[in-house]
KOLSEDREN-89886 format. One record per residue: y, x, z of N, C-alpha, C, CB in turn; residue in three letters. Coordinates in steps of 0.05 Angstrom, whole numbers, plus 5000, padded with zeros to 4 digits. Glycine has a CB too. Layout:
! residues N
YXZYXZYXZYXZALA
...
***
This chain:
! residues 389
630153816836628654036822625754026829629954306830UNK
625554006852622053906862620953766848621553746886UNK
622253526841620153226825619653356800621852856817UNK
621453466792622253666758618753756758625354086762UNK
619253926783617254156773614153946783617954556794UNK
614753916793611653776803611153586782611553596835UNK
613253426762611353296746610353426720612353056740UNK
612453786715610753916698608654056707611954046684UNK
608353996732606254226743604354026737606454356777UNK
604353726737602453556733601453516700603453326745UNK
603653516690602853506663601653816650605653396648UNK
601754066665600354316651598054256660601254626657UNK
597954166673595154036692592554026673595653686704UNK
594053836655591953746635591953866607592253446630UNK
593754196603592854256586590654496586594854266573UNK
589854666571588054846572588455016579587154896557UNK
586655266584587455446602589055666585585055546619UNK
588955716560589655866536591955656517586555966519UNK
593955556545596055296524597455456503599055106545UNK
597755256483599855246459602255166465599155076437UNK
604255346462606555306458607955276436607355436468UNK
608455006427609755096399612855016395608154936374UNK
613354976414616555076419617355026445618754936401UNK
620255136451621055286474621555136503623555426466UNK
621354916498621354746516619654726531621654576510UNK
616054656516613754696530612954976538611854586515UNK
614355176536613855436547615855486570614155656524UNK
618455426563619855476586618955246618623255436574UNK
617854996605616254876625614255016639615154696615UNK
613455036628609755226643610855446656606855386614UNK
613655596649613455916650615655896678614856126615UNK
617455636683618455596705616155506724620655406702UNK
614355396723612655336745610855596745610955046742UNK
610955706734608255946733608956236740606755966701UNK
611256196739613456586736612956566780619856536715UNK
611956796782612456916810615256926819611457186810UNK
616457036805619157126814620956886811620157396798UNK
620456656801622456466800621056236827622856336765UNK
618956276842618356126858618756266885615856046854UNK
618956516876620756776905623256656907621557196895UNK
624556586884627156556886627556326900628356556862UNK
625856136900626155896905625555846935624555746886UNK
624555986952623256026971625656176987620556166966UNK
626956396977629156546987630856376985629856776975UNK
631556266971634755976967635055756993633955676933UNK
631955717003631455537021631555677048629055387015UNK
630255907041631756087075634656137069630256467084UNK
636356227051638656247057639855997066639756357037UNK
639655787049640955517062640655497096639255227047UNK
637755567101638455447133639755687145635455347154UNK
639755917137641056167153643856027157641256497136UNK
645555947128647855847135649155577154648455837113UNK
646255567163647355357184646255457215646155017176UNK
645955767215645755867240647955867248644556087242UNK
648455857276650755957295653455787289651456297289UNK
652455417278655355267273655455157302655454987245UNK
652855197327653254997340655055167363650654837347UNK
655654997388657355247406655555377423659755147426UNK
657155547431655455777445653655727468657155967456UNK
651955927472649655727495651355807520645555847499UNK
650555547538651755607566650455757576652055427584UNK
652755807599651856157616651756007650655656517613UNK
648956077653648256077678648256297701646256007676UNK
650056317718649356657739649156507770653056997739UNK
647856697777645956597801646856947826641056547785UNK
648356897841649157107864647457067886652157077875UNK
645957217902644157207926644857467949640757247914UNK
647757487966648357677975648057708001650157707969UNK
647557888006647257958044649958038049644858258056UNK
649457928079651858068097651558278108652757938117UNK
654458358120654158558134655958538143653658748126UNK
656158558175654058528203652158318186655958358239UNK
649258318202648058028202648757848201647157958214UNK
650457918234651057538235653257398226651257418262UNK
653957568211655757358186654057158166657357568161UNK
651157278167649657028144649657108117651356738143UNK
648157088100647857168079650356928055644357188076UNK
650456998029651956898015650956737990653357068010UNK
650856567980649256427951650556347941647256237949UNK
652156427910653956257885651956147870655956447863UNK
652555977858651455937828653755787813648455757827UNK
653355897790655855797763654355777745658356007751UNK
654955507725654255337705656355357690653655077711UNK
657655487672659355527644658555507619660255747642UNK
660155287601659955157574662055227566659554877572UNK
662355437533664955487531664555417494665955827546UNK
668355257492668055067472670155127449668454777483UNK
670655217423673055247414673655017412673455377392UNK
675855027386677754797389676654567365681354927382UNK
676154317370673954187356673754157324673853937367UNK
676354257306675954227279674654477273678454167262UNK
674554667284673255007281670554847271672855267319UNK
668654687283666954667276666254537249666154607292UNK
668054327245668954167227668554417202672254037235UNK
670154467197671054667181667554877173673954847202UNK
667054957201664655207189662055017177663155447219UNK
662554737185660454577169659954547148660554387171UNK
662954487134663554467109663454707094665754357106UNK
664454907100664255177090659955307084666555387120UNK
658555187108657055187104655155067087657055197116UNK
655954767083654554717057655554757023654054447061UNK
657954837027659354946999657055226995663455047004UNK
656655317014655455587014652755557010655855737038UNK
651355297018649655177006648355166978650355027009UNK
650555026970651554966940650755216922655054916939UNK
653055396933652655676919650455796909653255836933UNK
648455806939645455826939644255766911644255636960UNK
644655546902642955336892644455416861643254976907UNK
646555396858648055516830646755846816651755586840UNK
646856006851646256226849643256296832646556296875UNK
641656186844639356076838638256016801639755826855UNK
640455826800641155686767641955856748643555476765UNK
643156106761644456246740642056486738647856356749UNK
640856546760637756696748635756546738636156846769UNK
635056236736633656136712635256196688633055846714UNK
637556186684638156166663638356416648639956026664UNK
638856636660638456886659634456926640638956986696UNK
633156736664630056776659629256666629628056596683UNK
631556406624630156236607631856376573630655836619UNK
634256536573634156736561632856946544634456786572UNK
631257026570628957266569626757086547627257356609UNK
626856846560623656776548624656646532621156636564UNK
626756526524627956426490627456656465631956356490UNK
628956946477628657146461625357256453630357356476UNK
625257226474621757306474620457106443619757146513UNK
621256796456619856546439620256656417621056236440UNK
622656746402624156716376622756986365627856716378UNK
622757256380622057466371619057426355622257646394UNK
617957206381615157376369614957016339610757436409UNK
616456816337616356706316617056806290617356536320UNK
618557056296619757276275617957376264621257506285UNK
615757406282613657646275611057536266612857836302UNK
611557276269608957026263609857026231609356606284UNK
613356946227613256916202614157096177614256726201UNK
614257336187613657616175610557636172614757866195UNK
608757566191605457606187604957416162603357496218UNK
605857126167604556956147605657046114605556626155UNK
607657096114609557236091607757436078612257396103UNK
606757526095604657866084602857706077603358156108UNK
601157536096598457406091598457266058597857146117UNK
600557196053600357116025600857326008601956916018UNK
602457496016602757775994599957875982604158066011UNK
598957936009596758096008594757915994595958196037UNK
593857635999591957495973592357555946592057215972UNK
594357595938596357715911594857965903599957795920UNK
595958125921594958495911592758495921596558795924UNK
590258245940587558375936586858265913585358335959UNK
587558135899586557925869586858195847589457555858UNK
588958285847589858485830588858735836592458495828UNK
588858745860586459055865583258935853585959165912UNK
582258715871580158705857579358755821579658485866UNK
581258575803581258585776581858935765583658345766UNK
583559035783584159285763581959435772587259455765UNK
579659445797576659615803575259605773574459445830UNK
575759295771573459175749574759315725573258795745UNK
577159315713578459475693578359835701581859355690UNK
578559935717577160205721575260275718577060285739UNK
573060085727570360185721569760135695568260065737UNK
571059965676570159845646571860085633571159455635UNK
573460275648574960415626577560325613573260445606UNK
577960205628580960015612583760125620581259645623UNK
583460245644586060345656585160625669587560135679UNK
587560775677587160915696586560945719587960975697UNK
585861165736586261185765589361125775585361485774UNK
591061175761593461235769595161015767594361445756UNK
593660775757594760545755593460445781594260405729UNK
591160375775589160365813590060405831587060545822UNK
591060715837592760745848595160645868592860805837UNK
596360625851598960455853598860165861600160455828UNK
595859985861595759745867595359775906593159595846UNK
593360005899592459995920594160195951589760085910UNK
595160265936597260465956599160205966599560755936UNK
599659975949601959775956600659635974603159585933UNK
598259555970597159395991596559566016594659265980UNK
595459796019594959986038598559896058594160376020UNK
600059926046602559926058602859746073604359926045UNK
602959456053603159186064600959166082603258966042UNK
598859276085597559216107597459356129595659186102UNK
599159576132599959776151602159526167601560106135UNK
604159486150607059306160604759076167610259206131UNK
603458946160603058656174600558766208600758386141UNK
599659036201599059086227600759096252598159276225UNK
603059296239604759326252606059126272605959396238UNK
606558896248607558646261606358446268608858536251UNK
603158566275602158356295602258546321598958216288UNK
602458786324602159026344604258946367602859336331UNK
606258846344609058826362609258456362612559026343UNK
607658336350606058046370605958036385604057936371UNK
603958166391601758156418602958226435599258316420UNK
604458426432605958566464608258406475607458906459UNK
609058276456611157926466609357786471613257726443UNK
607157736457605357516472604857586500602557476459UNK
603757806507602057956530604957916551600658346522UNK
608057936546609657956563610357566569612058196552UNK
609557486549609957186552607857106585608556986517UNK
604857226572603157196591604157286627600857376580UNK
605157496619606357636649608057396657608557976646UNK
609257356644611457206658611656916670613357216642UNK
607756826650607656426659605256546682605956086624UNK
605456806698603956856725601656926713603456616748UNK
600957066697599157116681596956926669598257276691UNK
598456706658596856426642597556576607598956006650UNK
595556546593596956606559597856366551594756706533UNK
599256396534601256196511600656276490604556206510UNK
599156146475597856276446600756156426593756086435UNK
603156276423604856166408604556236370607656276423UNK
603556066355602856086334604855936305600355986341UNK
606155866315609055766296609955996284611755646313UNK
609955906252611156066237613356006219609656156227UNK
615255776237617055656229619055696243616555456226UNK
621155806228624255696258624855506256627455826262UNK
624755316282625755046288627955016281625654966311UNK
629254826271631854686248633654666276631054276225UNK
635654766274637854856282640954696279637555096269UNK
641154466301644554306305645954396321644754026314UNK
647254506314649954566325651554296330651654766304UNK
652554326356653854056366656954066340654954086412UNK
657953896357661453886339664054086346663053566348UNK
662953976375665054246396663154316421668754096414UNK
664854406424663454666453665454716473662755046442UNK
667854526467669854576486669554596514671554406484UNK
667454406528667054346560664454576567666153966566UNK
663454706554660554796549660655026576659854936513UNK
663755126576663255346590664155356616664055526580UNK
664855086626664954886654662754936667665054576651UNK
659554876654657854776656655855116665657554566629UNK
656955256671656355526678656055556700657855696672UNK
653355636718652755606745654755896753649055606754UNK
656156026739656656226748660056186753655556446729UNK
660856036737663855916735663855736761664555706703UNK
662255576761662255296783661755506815658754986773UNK
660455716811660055856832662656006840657956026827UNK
663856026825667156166838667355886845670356346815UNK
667755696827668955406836669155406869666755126825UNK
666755346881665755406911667155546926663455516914UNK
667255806907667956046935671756036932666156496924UNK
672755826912674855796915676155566936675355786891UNK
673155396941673655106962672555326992670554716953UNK
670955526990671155587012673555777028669155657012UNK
674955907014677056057010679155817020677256176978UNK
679355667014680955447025679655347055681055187002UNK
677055307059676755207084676955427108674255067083UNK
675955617099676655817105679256027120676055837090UNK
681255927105683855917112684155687140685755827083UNK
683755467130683955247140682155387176682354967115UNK
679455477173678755587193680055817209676755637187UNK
681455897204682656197223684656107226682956527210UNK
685955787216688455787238686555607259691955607226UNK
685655467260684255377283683055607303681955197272UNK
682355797296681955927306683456057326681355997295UNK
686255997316688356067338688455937362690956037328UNK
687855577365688055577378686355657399688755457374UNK
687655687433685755747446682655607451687055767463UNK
680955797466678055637465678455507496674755877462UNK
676755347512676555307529673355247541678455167529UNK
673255367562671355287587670655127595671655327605UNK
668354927612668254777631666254877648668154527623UNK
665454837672662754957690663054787717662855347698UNK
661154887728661254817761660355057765659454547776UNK
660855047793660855307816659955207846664455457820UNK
658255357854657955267885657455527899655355047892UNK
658955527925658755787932657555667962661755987930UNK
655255787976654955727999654755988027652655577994UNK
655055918045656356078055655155988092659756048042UNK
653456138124652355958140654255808136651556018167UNK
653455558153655255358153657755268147655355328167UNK
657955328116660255298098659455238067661955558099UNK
659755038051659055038026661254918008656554898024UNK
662255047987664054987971663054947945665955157971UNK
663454707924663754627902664954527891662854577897UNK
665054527854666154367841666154407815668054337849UNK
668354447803668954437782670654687765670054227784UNK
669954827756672655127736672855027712671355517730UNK
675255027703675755017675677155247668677154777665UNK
677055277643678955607637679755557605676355977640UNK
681655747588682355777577681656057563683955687584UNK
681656167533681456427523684356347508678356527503UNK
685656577508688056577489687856787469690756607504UNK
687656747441686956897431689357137407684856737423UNK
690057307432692157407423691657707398693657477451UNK
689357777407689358037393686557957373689058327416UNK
684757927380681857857362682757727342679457667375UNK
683857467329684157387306686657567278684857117316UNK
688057807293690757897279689657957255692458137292UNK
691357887237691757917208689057717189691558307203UNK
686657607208685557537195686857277162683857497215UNK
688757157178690756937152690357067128694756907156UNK
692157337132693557487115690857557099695457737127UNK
687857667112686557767097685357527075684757927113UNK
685257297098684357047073685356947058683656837077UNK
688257037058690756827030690057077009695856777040UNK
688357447013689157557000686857486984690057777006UNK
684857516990682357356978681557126964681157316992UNK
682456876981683456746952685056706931683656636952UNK
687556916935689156946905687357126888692357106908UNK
686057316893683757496882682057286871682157696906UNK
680757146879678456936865679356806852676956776878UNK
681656726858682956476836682656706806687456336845UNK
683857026809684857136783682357196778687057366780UNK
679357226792677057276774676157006757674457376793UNK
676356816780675556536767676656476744676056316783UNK
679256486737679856506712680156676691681256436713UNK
679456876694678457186686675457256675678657366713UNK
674356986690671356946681672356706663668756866709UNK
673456456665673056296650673256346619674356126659UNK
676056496619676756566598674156786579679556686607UNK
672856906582671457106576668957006572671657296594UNK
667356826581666056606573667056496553665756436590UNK
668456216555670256136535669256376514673656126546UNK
670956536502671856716486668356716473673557016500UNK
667256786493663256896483661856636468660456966519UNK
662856366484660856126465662456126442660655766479UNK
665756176448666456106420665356286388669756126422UNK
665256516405664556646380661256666376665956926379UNK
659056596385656656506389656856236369655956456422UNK
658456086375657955806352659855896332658855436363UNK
661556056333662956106297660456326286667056316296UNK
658956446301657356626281655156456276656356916292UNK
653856346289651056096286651955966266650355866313UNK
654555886269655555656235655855706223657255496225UNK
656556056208656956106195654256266183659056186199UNK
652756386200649656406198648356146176648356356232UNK
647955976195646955676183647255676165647755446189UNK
650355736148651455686118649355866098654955806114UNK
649256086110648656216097645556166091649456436105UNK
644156086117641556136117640955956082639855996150UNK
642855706093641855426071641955486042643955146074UNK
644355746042646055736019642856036003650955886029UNK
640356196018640156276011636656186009641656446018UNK
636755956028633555786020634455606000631855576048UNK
635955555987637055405957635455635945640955375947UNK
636355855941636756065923633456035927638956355930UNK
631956205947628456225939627756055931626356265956UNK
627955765945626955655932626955545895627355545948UNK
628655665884629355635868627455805848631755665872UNK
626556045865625356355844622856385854627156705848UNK
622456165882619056335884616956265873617756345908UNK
616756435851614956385826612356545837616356525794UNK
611556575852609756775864606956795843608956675898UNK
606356565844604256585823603956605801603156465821UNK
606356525799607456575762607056875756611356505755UNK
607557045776607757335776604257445763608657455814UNK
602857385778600257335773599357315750599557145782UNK
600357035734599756965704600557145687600856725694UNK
603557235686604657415669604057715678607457365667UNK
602957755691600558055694597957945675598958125736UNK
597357835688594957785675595557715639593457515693UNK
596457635632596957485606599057725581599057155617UNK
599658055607600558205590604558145595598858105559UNK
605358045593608057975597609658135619608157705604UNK
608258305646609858415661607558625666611158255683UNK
609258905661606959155659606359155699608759565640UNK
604059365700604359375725606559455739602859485731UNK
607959665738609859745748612159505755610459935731UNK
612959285728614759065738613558845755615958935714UNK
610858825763609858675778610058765804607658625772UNK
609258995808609559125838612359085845608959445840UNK
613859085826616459125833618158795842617659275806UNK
617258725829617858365831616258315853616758135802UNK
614358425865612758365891614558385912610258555895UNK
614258645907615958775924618358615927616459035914UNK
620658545909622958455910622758085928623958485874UNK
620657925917619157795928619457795967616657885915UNK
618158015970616558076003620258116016613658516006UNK
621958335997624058356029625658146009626158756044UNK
625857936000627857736003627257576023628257595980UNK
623957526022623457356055623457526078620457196058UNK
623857696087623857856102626657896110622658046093UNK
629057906098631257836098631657476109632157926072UNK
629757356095631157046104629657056139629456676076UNK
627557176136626957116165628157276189624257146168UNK
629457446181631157606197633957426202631757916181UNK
635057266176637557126184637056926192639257086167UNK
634756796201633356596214633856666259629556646197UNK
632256956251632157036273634257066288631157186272UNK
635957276276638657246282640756966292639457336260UNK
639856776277642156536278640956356303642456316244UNK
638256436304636456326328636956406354633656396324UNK
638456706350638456826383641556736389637757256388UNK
642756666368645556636367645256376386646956596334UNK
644456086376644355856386642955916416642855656367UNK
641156056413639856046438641456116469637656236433UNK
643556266463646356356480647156096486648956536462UNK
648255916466649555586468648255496481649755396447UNK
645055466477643055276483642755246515640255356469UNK
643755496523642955546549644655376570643155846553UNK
647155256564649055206569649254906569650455346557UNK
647854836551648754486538646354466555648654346496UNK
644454506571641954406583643454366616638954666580UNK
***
């Protein structure tokens, strides 16, 4: 993940300080090296890993040091000293090793499943504000339309040719359409401005007013394997097993080794203590609590799989069936967008004002509709997308 990021950290290197993103890849690049909170995370993952390898080694030896007087005097004063090393039983360690780097692991999944969470956020973000790019461009051509026709009907007002009340009506439509294309740059900017927050405050001038063409794989059967959140029970189901595997070792007893020297006037004794802990009461019931825990994880683990499962499946039956539609209804505009034609037959007498506004109008929310089922089928894949990466 290091080389990852350091060679996009190298390659944003060389773009400008106000980069273009024009699709989600080169934003979710920049916005993983640049997001605060995903380099906290990354920083916290690496202290947790070594925490989990606190306290695998054995316990520190115990040194005690006795300096006693007598009494009478002339008995002579008294001096022990003891050196004790105390050891469980040697797969105990075995075991918390392994358990420790599964826990590792976790870390690092754990981790994966808040990028992916992040990269989510900023897919929805991407798509929203391409929604709003191609709702703006949609208007931007409306509106050349009704200023052509506002302008011509001033010139027919002032010559006396029409009414105010026709005027009117050109100009109230455009007043509108240019309220909505404000609107929907208002609610631009504030996805742009949160894009900005989020690449550490760098802008992404995202200016696409296209939704990117959209493959749906064949199947999706394995897709939901591939879930840092699935593979993360995976773990806590191998630790659940070592785990077990640890608290019977635990039974057995621990043992001691030390030296001792006791001195004494003219008397000195040393050697060697070994000892034993039997551990009759401190470990009770722990088995029982760990066989209950991993039958519990096994029924979330598959409690989660299933429920996943169930979410991509219906995420790619609505995206395909989306898709159908989208194609089945850019046949159809393309088929009627006569836009300018609208134009000629105003002008030429053939469509009164009233059926022009109205054909405008009918015009503006058919694309407004296609870019909504664009949007829609976009946040759909984007659920999948997250998954096949």
């Amino acid at each position: 993940m290091k080389k990852i990021k350091q060679y996009l950290a190298f390659a944003i290197a060389l773009l400008p300080a106000v980069a273009c993103g024009q699709n989600l890849t080169e934003v979710w690049g920049q916005i993983s090296i640049n997001n605060l909170t995903i380099n906290a995370l990354e920083k916290q993952m690496e202290a947790e890993q070594i925490s989990n390898h606190v306290g695998l080694a054995p316990e520190n030896p115990e040194v005690e040091f006795a300096y006693l007087w007598g009494s009478p005097n002339s008995i002579g004063n008294r001096i022990d000293v003891s050196v004790t090393q105390s050891f469980e039983f040697p797969t105990t360690y075995v075991y918390r090793s392994r358990i420790a780097d599964l826990k590792d692991e976790q870390v690092g999944l754990s981790l994966r499943s808040q990028m992916m969470e992040a990269y989510l956020e900023v897919g929805t973000l991407y798509y929203d504000i391409i929604y709003q790019n191609t709702r703006i461009h949609d208007m931007e051509r409306c509106l050349q339309f009704l200023s052509d026709v506002s302008a011509a009907y001033k010139q027919k007002l002032d010559a006396g040719e029409i009414n105010i009340f026709d005027y009117n009506k050109v100009k109230l439509s455009e007043l509108n359409m240019r309220q909505e294309k404000a609107h929907a740059e208002t609610e631009r900017d504030a996805m742009l401005l949160k894009i900005k927050q989020l690449n550490g405050g760098k802008s992404i001038d995202i200016t696409l007013a296209e939704f990117p063409e959209i493959t749906l794989p064949d199947s999706i059967t394995d897709w939901a394997s591939r879930s840092p959140r699935l593979q993360w029970y995976d773990k806590q189901q191998e630790i659940a097993q070592q785990q077990l595997k640890l608290d019977r070792s635990l039974w057995a007893p621990q043992f001691f080794v030390g030296y001792m020297r006791e001195q004494v006037p003219s008397e000195t004794f040393q050697g060697l203590k070994v000892g034993l802990s039997v551990p009759l009461w401190k470990n009770a019931n722990t088995l029982r609590q760990t066989q209950l825990q991993n039958s519990a994880i096994n029924m979330i683990a598959a409690d989660e799989q299933f429920k996943l499962q169930a979410h991509l499946e219906g995420c790619y039956a609505t995206a395909k069936s989306m898709l159908r539609q989208i194609e089945e209804y850019r046949a159809l505009l393309a088929s009627v967008d006569e836009l300018e034609l609208l134009n000629q037959a105003l002008d030429s007498g053939q469509l009164s004002l009233v059926e022009y506004l109205y054909e405008l109008s009918a015009y503006h929310e058919s694309h407004e509709r296609f870019a909504e089922m664009q949007h829609d089928a976009a946040l759909e894949f984007l659920e999948l997308e997250a998954y096949r990466k």
